[in-house]
N, C-alpha and C positions, 0 to 999 in steps of 0.2 A: 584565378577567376577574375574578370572583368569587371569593372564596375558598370552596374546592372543587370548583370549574368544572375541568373536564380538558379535552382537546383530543387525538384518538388521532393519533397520529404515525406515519410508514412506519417501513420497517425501517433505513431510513436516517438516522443521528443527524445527522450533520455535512450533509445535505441540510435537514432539520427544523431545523436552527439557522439554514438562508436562509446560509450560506455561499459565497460568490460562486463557489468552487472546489470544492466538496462532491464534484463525480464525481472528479475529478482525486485530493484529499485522502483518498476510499473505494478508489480505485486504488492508490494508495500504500501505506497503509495494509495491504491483503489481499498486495501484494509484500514488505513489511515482514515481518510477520506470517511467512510462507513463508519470510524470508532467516532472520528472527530462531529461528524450528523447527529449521532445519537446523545456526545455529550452536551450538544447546544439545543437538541430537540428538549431531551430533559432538563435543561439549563444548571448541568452541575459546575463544580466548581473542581479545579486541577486537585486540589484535597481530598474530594469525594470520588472524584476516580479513584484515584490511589489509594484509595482505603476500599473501595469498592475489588478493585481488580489486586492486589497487591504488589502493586506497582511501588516505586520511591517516587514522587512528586516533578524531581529534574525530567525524571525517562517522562511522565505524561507530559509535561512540557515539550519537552525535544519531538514528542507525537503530533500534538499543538502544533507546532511549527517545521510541519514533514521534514524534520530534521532526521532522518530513519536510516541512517548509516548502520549505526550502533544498535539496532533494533532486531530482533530476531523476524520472522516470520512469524513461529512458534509462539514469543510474547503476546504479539497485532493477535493472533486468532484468540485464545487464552485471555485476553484483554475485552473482545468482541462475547464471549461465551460466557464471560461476568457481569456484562453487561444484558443478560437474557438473548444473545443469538446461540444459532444454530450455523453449525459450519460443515459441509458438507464436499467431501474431496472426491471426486471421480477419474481414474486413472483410466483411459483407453486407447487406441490405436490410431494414431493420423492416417486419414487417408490419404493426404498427399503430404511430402517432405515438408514445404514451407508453414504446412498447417500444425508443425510440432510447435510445444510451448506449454507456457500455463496462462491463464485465464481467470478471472474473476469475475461474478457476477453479483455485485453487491446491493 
């Protein structure tokens, strides 16, 4: 590539980086994002998550800080559901190829 050659990219960062887990890590991410709101709406403290959710303290930090390698999916929802949500999973048919995927709306 040139210097000042661009290249437009989706809306998707961690997909555009060719990330082997990009949908997985954008999933995360958007549940992250949603735990991480709620515990500064409520302004708790990494303690009271952890005792709320039954979480160890480091993992809410590592949340804290979309550090979410080592994060289940399973946990983020489970984390979100201790927290007073509801999480709601709908599996159905793409109508077109590129429209498969998962999706959050948080």
């Amino acid at each position: 590539m040139k210097h000042g050659d661009t290249s437009k990219g989706s809306t998707n960062t961690l997909h555009d980086l060719a990330l082997e887990d990009a949908q997985e890590l954008t999933v995360k991410t958007q549940l992250a994002m949603k735990l991480n709101a709620l515990i500064d709406s409520r302004q708790l403290s990494q303690a009271d998550v952890a005792q709320l959710t039954g979480m160890h303290q480091p993992r809410v930090s590592a949340i804290r800080h979309y550090k979410l390698q080592n994060i289940s999916l399973e946990r983020l929802m489970l984390a979100l559901v201790a927290l007073d949500q509801r999480i709601e999973i709908t599996v159905r048919e793409a109508r077109h190829r590129h429209a498969c995927g998962i999706t959050v709306a948080a």
